[in-house]
C-alpha positions in Angstrom: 32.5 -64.9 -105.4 34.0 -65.1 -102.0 32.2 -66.9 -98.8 32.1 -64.7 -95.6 34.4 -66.5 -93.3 33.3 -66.4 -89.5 35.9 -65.0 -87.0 37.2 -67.5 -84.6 36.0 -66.9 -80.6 38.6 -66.5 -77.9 38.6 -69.0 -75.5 39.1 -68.5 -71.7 42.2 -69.0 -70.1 41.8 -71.3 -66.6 43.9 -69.4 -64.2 44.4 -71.2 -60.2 43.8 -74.6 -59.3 40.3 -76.2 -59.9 37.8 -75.1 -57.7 36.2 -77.9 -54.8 33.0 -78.4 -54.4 31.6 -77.9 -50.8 29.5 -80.6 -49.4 25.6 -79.5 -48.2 26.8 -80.0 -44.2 30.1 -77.8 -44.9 28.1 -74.9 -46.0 25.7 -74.9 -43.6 28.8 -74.8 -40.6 30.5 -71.8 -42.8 26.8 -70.0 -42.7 26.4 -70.7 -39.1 29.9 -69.7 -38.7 29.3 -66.5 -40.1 26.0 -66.1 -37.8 28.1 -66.4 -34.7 30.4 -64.2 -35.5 28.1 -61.4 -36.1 26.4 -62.1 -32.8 29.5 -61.9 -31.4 30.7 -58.5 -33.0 27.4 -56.6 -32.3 27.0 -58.0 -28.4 30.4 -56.8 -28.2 29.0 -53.3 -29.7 26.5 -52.8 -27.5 28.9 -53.6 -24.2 31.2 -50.8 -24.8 28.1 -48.6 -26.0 27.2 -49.2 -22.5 30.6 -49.3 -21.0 31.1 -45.5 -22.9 27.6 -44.2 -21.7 28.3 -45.4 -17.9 31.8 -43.8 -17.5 30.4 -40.1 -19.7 27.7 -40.4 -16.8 29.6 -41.4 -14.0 32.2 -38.3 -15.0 29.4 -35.8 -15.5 28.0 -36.6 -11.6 31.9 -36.6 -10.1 32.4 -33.5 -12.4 29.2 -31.6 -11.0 29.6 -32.4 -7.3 33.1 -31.6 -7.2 32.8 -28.1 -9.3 28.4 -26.8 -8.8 26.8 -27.1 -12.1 23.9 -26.7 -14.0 22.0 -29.4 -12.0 22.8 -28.7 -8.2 25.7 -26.9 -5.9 27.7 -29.4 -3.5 29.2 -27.6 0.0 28.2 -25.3 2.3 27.9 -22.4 -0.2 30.1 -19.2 -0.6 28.4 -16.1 0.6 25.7 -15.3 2.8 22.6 -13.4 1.3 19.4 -11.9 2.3 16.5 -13.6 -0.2 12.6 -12.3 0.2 9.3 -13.8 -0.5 6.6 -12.5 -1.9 2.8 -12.6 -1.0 1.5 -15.2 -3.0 4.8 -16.8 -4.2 4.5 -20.0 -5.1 7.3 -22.8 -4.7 8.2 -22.3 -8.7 8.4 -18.9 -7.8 11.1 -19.1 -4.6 13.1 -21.2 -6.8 13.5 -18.6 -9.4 14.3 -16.1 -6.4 16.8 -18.1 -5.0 18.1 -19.1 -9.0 18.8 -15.3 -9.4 20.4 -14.7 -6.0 23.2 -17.8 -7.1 21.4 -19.7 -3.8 20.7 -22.9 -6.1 21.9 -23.8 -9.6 18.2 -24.7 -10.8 14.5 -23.9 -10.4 13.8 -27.7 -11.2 16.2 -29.3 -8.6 14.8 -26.8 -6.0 11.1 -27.8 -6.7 11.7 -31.2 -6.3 13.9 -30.8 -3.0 10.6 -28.8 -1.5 8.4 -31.6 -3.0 7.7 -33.1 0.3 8.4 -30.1 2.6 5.5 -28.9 4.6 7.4 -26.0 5.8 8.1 -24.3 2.2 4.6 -25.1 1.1 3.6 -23.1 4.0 6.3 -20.0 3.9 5.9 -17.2 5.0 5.8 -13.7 3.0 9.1 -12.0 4.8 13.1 -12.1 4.3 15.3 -14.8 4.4 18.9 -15.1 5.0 21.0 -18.0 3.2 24.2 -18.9 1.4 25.4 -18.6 -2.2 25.9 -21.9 -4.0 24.3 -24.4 -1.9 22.6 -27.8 -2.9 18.6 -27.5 -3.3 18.1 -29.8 -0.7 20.5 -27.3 1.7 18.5 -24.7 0.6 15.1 -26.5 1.7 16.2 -26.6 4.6 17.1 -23.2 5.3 14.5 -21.5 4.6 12.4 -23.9 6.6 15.1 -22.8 9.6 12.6 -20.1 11.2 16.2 -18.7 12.6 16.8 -18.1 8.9 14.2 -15.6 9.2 15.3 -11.7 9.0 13.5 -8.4 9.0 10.5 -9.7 11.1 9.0 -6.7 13.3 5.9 -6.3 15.9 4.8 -2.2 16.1 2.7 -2.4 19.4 -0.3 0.0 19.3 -0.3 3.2 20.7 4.0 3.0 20.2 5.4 6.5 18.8 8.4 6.8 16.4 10.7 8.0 19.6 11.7 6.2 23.0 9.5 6.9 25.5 11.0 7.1 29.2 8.5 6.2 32.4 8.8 9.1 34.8 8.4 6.5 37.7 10.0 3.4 37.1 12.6 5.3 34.4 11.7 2.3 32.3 12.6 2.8 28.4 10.3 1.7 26.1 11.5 1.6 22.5 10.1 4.0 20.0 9.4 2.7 16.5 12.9 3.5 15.2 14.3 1.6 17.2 11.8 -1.4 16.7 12.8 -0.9 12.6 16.7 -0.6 13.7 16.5 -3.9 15.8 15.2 -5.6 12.6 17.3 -4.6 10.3 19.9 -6.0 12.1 21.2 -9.1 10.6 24.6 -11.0 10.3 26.2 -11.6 7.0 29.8 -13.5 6.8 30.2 -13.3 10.7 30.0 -9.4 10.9 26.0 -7.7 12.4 24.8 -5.3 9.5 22.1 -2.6 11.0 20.4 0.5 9.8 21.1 2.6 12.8 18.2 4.6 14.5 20.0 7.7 14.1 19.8 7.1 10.0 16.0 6.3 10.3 15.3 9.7 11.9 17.2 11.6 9.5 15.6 10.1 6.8 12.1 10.9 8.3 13.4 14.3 8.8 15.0 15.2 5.1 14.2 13.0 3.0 11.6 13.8 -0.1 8.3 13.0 0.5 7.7 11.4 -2.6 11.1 9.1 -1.5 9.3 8.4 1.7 6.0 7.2 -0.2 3.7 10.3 1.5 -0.1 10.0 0.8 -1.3 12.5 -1.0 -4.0 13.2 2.0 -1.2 13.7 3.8 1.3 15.5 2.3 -0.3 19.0 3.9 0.9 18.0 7.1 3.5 16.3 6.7 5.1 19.8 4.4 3.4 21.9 7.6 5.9 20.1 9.7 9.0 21.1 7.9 12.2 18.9 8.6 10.9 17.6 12.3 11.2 14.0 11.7 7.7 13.8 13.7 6.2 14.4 10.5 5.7 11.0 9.7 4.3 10.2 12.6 1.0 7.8 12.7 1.9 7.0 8.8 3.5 4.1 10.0 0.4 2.0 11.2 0.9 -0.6 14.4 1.0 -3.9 13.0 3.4 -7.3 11.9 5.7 -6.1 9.1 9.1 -7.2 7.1 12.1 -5.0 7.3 14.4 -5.5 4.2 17.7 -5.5 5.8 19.4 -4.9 2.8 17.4 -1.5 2.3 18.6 2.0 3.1 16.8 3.9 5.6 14.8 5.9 3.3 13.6 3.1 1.4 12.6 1.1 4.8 10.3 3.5 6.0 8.6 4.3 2.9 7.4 0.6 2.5 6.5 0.6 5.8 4.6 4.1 5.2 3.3 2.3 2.0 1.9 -0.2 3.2 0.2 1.1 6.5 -1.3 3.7 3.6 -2.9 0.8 2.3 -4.3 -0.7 5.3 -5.8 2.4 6.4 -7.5 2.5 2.9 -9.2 -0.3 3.4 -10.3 0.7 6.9 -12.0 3.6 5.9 -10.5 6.5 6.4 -11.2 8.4 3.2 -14.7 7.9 3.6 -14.9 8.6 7.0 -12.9 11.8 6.5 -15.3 12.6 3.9 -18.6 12.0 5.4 -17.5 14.1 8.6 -16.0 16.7 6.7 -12.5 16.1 8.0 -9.2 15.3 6.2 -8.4 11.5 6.4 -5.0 12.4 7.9 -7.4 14.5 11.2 -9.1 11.0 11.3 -6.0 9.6 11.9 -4.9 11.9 14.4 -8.2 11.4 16.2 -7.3 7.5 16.4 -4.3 8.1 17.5 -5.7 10.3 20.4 -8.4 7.7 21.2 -5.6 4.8 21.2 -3.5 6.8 23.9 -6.3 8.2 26.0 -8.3 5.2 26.7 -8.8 1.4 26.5 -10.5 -0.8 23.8 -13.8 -1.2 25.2 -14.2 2.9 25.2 -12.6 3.3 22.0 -16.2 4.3 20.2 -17.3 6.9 23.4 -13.4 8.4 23.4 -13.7 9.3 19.6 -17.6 10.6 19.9 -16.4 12.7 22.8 -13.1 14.1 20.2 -15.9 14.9 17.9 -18.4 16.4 20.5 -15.4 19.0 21.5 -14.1 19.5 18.2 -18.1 20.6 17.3 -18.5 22.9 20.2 -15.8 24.4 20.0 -14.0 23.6 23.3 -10.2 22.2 23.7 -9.7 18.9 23.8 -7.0 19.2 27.1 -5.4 15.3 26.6 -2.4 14.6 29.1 -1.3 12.3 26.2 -0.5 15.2 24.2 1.6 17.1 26.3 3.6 13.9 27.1 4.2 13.2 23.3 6.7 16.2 22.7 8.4 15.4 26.0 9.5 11.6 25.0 7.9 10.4 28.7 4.8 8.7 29.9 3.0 9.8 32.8 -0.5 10.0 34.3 -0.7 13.3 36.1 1.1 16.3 34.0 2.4 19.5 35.4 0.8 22.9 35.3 3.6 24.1 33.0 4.2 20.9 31.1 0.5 22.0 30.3 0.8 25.6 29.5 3.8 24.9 27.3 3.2 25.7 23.6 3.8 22.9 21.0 2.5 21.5 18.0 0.6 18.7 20.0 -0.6 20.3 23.4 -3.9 20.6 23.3 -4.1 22.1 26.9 -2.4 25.3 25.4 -4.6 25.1 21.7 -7.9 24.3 20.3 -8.2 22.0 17.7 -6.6 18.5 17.0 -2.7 18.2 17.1 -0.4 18.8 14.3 0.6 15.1 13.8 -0.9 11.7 15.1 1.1 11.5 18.7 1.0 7.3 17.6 0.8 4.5 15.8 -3.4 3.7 16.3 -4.1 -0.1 16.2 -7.0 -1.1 13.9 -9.9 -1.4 16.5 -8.5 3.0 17.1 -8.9 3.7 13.5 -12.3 1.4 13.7 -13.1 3.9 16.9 -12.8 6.7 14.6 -14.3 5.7 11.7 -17.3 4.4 13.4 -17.2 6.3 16.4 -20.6 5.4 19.3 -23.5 7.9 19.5 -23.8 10.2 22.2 -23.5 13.6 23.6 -20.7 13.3 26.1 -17.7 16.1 26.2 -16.2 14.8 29.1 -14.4 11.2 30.4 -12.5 9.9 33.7 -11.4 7.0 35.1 -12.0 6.4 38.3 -10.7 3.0 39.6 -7.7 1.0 39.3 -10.0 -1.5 36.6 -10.5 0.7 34.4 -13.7 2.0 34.6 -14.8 5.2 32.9 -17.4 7.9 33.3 -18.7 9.6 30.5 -21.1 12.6 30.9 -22.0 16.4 29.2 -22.5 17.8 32.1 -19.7 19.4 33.9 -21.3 19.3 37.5 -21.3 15.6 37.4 -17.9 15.2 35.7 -16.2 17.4 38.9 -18.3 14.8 40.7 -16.7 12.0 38.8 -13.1 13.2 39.6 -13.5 13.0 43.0 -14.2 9.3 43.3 -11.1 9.1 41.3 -9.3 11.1 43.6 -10.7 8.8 46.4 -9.5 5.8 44.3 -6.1 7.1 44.1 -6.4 7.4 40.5 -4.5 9.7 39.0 -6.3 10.9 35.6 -6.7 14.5 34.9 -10.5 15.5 34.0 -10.8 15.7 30.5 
């Protein structure tokens, strides 16, 4: 019987020299060692982290005030540009405006350039001229430049669309077209941009009437009155408006006819015309009448006394509207200025003229909307103050005119 035999073990080979113990201090300077050397390695890390971050920021801020860039513009800008504000825009909103006209690169970097600006929080609803790529802070202060501001226009009351000449003193006094043409004007790149006058009556006179923004109460009339550009008289009310100077002639005076439509809304004047049985557009005329016949202390007795002749029936025999044809201001008329036919003398035909012969300030459309109560059909003046006798009886009225004759006043009887 044979005895299992165990296999012999290999033994390990010793390869190198013999290794040397390290004392306790020697490893605890190798572990230190170590320590400092990571210190050192990760400081030195976070140095050029920095170092990499500083220069990528400096570069961006060299890069965007050399080129314009998504944060702000740098110069004096490019192009110059017409920019409006709205009613009711705030500063968020004028940024965006000026964002989409290329004024400033961002709506943020405007807002907080107007931050501490009185003068933006206080804008005013108009038009604006500026440049094309300029910093935020540039653009603050442009529009806060009231120089900056275009398209700004004062209608006087009682001003009609045409120049009016004064027969004594040959004075000119501009007519609304020309108060529109004025403010259009505006300079863009060194060269004056202006919608001539010329272009502003053609437009009154052919343009469509939907294009020109015609009430419906008034579209009647204004068709009556085929291509004469005095159809669109009175639509334009007296008042503080904004021209666009960027707008064609068409599209200027239909804001403009737009927006008076509104304000005589709110006055009244569909109510009134209703309540009195007249069109709102005859109670515009019969403002008009009482804004050129009178001053504002009569305003109420001028319209009642419209109305009182208008009821009888009896002509109305205004000087005012035999000067508005002829383009000329001038107390006293002639006997044939007076017998001449038109559209507006009301010496030659009953009844209210075919347009407004002006643009009636508010307290004229108040007048007649609201006119006083009384039972006069005539009016003069009689002294150089402007004092006016109101009466129904004709007797007394002759007796009227000749104080003013005495006065040297020159007013026709009415």
């Amino acid at each position: 019987m044979t005895e299992d035999v165990e296999p012999e073990r290999a033994q390990p080979i010793a390869v190198g020299p013999p290794r040397r113990r390290l004392s306790r201090a020697a490893r605890v300077r190798a572990e230190r060692d170590r320590r400092r050397r990571r210190l050192v390695t990760g400081a030195a890390l976070v140095v050029l982290t920095v170092v990499v971050v500083a220069v990528a920021f400096l570069g961006s801020k060299l890069w965007h005030g050399m080129t314009g860039t998504p944060n702000d513009f740098a110069g004096d800008g490019v192009d110059d540009v017409v920019i409006q504000v709205h009613e009711g825009d705030s500063t968020t909103a004028v940024a965006q405006t000026l964002v989409d006209a290329n004024v400033v690169a961002t709506a943020a970097g405007f807002v907080e350039a107007a931050s501490s600006s009185a003068a933006i929080a206080a804008i005013q609803p108009g038009f604006y001229r500026v440049r094309t790529e300029i910093p935020a802070a540039l653009a603050v202060d442009k529009l806060a430049d009231p120089a900056n501001r275009v398209g700004k226009m004062t209608i006087p009351e009682g001003r009609q669309l045409d120049d009016t000449t004064d027969v004594k003193t040959h004075a000119v006094t501009a007519g609304i077209f020309t108060l529109i043409s004025n403010a259009s004007c505006v300079e863009l790149n060194g060269e004056q941009e202006c919608v001539p006058a010329a272009e502003l009556q053609a437009a009154a006179s052919t343009a469509a009437r939907a294009d020109l923004q015609i009430p419906d109460w008034a579209a009647e009339r204004v068709d009556a009155m085929g291509d004469d550009h005095r159809r669109i008289e009175g639509l334009i009310a007296a008042g503080t408006w904004n021209v666009d100077p960027s707008a064609s002639a068409t599209e200027i005076l239909a804001d403009l006819i737009d927006t008076s439509t509104t304000h005589y809304t709110r006055d009244g004047l569909l109510e009134t015309g209703a309540a009195m049985n007249m069109s709102p557009y005859d109670v515009l005329v019969v403002g008009s009448l009482v804004q050129k016949e009178s001053t504002p202390e009569d305003f109420p007795k001028v319209a009642r006394v419209i109305y009182n002749r208008l009821a009888e029936p009896q002509k109305l025999e205004f000087d005012s509207t035999v000067n508005y044809s002829l383009d000329r201001q001038e107390i006293a008329t002639t006997d044939a200025d007076r017998a001449a036919v038109t559209p507006w003398n009301t010496y030659a035909s009953e009844g209210l003229p075919a347009t407004p012969i002006a643009a009636p300030g508010q307290p004229a459309i108040e007048a007649a909307v609201h006119p006083a109560d009384g039972d006069w059909l005539y009016f003069v003046t009689i002294d150089m103050s402007g004092t006016t006798l109101f009466t129904k009886d004709y007797q007394q009225h002759l007796a009227s005119i000749e104080i003013a004759r005495r006065n040297g006043v020159l007013d026709s009887a009415r």
